[in-house]
C-alpha positions in Angstrom: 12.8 -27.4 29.8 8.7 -27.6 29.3 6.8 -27.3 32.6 3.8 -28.8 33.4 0.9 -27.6 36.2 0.6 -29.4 39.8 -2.7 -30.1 39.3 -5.1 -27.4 41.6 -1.9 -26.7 43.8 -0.8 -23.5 42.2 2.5 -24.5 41.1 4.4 -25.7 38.0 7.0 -28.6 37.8 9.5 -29.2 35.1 8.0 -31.8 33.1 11.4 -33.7 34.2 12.3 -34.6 37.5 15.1 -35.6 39.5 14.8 -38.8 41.3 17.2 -39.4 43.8 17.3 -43.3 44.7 21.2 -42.9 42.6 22.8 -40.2 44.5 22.1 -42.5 48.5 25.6 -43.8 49.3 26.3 -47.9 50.5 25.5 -50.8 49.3 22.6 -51.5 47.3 21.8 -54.8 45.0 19.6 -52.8 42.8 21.9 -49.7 41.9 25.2 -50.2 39.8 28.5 -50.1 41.6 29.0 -47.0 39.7 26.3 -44.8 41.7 27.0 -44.2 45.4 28.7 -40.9 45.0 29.7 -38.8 47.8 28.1 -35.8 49.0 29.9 -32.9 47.2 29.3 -34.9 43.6 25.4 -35.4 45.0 25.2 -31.9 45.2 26.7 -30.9 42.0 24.9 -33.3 39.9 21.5 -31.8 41.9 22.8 -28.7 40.4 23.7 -29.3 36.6 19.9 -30.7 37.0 18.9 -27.1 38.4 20.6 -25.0 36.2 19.1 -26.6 33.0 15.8 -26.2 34.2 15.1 -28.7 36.4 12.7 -27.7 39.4 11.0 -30.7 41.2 13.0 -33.1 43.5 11.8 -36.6 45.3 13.8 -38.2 48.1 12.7 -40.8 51.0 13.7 -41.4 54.5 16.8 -43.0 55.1 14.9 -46.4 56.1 14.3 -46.4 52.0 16.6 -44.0 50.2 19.7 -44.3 52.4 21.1 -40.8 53.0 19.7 -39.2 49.9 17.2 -37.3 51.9 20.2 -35.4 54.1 22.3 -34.8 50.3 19.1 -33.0 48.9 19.2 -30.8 51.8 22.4 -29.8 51.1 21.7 -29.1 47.8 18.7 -27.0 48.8 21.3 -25.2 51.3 23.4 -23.8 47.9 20.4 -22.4 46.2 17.4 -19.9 46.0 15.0 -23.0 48.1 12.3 -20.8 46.4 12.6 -22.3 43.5 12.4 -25.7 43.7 9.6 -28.0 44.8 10.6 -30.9 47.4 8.8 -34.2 47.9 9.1 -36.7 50.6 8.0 -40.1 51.1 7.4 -42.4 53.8 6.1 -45.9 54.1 4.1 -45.9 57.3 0.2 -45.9 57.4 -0.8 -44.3 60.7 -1.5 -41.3 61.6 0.9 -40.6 64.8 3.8 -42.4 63.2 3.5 -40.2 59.7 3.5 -37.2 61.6 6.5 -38.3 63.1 8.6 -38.6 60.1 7.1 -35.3 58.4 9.3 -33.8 61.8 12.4 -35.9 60.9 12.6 -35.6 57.1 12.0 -31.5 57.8 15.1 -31.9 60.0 16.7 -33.8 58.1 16.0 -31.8 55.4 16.9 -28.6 56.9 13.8 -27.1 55.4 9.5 -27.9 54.8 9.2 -30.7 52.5 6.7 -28.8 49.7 5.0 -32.4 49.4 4.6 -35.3 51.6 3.6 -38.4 50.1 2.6 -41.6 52.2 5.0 -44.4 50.3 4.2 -47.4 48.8 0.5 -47.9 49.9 -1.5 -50.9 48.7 -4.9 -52.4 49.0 -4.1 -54.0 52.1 -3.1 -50.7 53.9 -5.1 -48.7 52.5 -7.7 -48.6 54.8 -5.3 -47.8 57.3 -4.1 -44.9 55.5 -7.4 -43.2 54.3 -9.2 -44.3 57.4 -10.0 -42.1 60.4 -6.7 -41.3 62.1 -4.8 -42.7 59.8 -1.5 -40.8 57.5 -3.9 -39.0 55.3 -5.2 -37.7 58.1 -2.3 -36.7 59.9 -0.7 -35.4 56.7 -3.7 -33.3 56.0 -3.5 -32.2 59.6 0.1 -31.4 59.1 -0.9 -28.7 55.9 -2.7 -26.9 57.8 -0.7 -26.4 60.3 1.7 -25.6 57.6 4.5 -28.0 58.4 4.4 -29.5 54.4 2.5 -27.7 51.5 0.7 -30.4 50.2 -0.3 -34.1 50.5 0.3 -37.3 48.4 -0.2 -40.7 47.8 2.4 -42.8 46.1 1.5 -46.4 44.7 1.9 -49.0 42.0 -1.8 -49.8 42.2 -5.0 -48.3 40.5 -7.1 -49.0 43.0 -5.4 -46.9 45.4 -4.8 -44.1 42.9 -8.3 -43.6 42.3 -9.3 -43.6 45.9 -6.5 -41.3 46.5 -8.5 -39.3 43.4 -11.9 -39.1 44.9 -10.9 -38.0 48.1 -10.4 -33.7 48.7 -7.6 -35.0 51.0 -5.3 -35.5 49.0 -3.6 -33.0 46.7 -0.6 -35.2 44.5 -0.5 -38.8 43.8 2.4 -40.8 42.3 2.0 -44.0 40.3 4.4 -45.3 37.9 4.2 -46.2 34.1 6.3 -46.3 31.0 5.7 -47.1 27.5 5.7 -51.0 28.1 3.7 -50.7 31.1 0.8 -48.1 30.4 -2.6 -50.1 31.3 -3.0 -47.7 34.5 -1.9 -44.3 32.6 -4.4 -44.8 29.7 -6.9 -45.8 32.6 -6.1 -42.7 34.5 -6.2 -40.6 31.2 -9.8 -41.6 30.9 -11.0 -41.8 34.2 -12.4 -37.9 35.1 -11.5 -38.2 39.3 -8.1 -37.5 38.5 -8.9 -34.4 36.7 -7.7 -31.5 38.9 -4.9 -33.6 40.6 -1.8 -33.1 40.4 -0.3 -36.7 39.1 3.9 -37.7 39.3 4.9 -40.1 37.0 7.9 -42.7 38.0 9.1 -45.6 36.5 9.9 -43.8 33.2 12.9 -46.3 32.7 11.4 -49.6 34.3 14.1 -49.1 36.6 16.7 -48.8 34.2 15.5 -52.1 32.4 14.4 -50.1 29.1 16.8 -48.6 28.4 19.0 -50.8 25.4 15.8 -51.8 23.7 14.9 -48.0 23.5 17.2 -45.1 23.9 16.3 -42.3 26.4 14.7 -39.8 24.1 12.1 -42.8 23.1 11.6 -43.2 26.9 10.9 -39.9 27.5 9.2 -39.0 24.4 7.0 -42.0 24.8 5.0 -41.2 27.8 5.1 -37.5 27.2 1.0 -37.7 25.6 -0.2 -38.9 29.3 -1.8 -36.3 31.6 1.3 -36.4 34.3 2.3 -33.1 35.7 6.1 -34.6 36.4 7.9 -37.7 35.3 10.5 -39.0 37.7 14.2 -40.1 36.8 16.3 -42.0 38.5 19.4 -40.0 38.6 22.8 -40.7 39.6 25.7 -39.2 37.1 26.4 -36.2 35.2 25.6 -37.8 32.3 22.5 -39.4 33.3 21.5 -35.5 34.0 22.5 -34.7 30.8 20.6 -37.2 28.8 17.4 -36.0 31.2 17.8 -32.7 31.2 19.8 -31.7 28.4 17.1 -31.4 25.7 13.2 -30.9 25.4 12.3 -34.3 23.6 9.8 -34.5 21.2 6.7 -36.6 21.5 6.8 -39.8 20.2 3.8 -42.1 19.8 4.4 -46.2 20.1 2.0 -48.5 19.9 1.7 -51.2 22.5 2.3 -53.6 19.4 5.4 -51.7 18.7 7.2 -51.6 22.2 6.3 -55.5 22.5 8.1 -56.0 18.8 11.4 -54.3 19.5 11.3 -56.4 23.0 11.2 -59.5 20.9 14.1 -58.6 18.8 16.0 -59.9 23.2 13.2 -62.6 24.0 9.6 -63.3 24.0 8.0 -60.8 26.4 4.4 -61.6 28.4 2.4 -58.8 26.5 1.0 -58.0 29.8 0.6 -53.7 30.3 -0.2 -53.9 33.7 -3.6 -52.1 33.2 -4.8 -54.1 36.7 -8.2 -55.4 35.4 -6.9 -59.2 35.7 -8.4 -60.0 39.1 -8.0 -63.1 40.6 -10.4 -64.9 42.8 -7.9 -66.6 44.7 -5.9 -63.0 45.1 -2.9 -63.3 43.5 -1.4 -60.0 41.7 -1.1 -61.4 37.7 0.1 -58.2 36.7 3.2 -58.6 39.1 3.8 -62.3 38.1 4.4 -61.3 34.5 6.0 -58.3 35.5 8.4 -60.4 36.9 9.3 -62.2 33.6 9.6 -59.9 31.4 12.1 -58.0 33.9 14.1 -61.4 34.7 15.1 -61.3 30.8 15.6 -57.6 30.6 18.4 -58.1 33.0 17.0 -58.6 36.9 17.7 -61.8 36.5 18.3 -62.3 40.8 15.6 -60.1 41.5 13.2 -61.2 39.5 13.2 -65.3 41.0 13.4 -64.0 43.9 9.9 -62.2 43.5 8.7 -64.9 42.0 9.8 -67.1 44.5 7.3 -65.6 46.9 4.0 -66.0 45.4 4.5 -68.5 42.1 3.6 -71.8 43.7 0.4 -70.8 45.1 -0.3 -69.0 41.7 0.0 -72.1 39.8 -1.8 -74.5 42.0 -4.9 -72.1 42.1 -4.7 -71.6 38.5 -4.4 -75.0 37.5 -8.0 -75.4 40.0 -9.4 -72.6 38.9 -12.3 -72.7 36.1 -13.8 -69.5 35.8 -10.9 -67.7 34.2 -12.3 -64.4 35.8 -9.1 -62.6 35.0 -9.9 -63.1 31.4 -12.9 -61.3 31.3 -11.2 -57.5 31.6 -7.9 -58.3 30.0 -7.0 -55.5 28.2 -4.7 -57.2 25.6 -6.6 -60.6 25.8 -4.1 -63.0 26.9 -4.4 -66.6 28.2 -3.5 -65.8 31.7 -3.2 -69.4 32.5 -1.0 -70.7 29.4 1.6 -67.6 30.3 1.4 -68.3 33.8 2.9 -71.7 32.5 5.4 -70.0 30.6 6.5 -68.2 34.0 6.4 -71.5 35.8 8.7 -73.2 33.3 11.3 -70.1 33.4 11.2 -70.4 37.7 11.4 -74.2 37.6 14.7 -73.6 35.5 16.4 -70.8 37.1 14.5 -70.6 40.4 17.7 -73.0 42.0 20.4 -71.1 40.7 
């Protein structure tokens, strides 16, 4: 196992990481019926992770990753807690209720989480979050009384990541990224704020989408020339901790042409990379919308129109009206946002009932 610095915090992650969405218990739509183990299999696949090197864990709070917060305290229970690193999530934007759930997870927990991250923050929170008061506040409040080590931000969105980089706040952010959907990483690799901070990568897999076009070593080897201190893996088997931890991969370099050509060999993918700079007038996320196709045929099929089903009528009409093709003008892989928007229309319009 290769490890990687934490940006200015002082400590080093294993370049792999254990994500532990997989190892929650019940019922959920997203996971195969195959995860949901119980808690002494949690545990030991935690610790076939550990003892081949793997250092860095993420959970949630129950409200998002079921009971996989209280199973990585368990785990933490049966080794030296010194050596691993402990991140913990939650999705709430003020200041009073994130300090709340810092207490909880640390109970639940049955130790200090090493990082707290506030979950899932987007533009329309985020002045919440980073105002006066709000989580980052309260998180940063809560380091220095010592009750976490240090303080994240976790989103899909740029625009939040580089706030999150410009301000002395915060210590760790999370975004995710993979080899199909790199627009933000090759922004972030270029952009000098996030120099200095530490940066977790998740969405390695595209939730498990990627892999059957690409095996697990092109996965992993494919991001591994970004500037991430961790990348995050869903795990939820012993061989799933195998194939992530087994072996240090070697770099390997695809072209954005290239990931796009072995998709076609399935179906004909949006060549969108999700690099953000498609901003619409009217509002709507593009990057999302054609996120939402290309996932639909790489098997979220249910998912997917349901997403879509959200947003995709409004996005038409006000594409149809619109005339000054704004989203154009940044596009890093020049697509005609409105003529795949029709392609997107025409594959809800057929399934969208169904």
């Amino acid at each position: 196992m290769r490890y990687r610095e934490l940006g200015m915090t002082g400590l080093k992650v294993s370049e792999i990481g254990f994500g532990t969405i997989p190892i929650l218990s019940g019922n959920v739509p997203v996971l195969p019926k195959f995860f949901s183990p119980d808690n002494e299999t949690a545990v030991a696949i935690m610790k076939k992770a550990y003892d081949m090197g793997c250092n860095f864990y993420d959970t949630a709070i129950p409200e998002e990753y079921g009971d996989a917060e209280f199973k990585l305290g368990e785990f933490a229970k049966t080794i030296d807690r010194n050596k691993i690193i402990i991140s913990d999530k939650a999705r709430f934007y003020g200041g009073g209720e994130i300090y709340r759930e810092v207490l909880r997870s640390t109970e639940n927990l049955g130790t200090k989480p090493d990082i707290y991250f506030v979950h899932q923050v987007d533009d329309e929170c985020a002045d919440e979050v980073f105002g006066k008061g709000g989580a980052l506040d309260a998180l940063y409040d809560l380091k220095r009384e010592e009750k976490i080590g240090f303080t994240g931000i976790a989103s899909h969105y740029y625009s939040v990541l580089y706030r999150g980089a410009k301000d002395r706040r915060v210590d760790i952010l999370q975004g995710s990224g993979n080899i199909l959907e790199r627009g933000m990483l090759d922004r972030i690799r270029t952009e000098e704020a996030f120099c200095g901070k530490g940066f977790i990568l998740n969405k390695v897999y595209a939730a498990g989408l990627l892999i059957g076009p690409f095996t697990v070593p092109e996965l992993i080897g494919g991001i591994l020339e970004y500037p991430f201190s961790c990348a995050l893996l869903g795990i939820g088997t012993f061989s799933q901790a195998d194939d992530a931890f087994g072996a240090e991969y070697p770099p390997v370099h695809f072209s954005f042409e290239d990931v796009v050509g072995r998709l076609k060999k399935g179906f004909d993918p949006i060549g969108c990379d999700r690099c953000e700079k498609c901003i619409c007038p009217y509002g709507h996320e593009i990057h999302t919308t054609f996120r939402q196709y290309n996932y639909f045929h790489l098997g979220k099929e249910y998912w997917a129109i349901g997403k879509l089903g959200m947003d995709l009528e409004k996005t038409y009409k006000h594409c149809r009206a619109c005339n000054d093709r704004v989203c154009m003008n940044e596009c890093s892989r020049h697509l005609c946002i409105p003529e795949e928007i029709e392609r997107v229309i025409g594959l809800f319009e057929a399934y969208g009932d169904r």
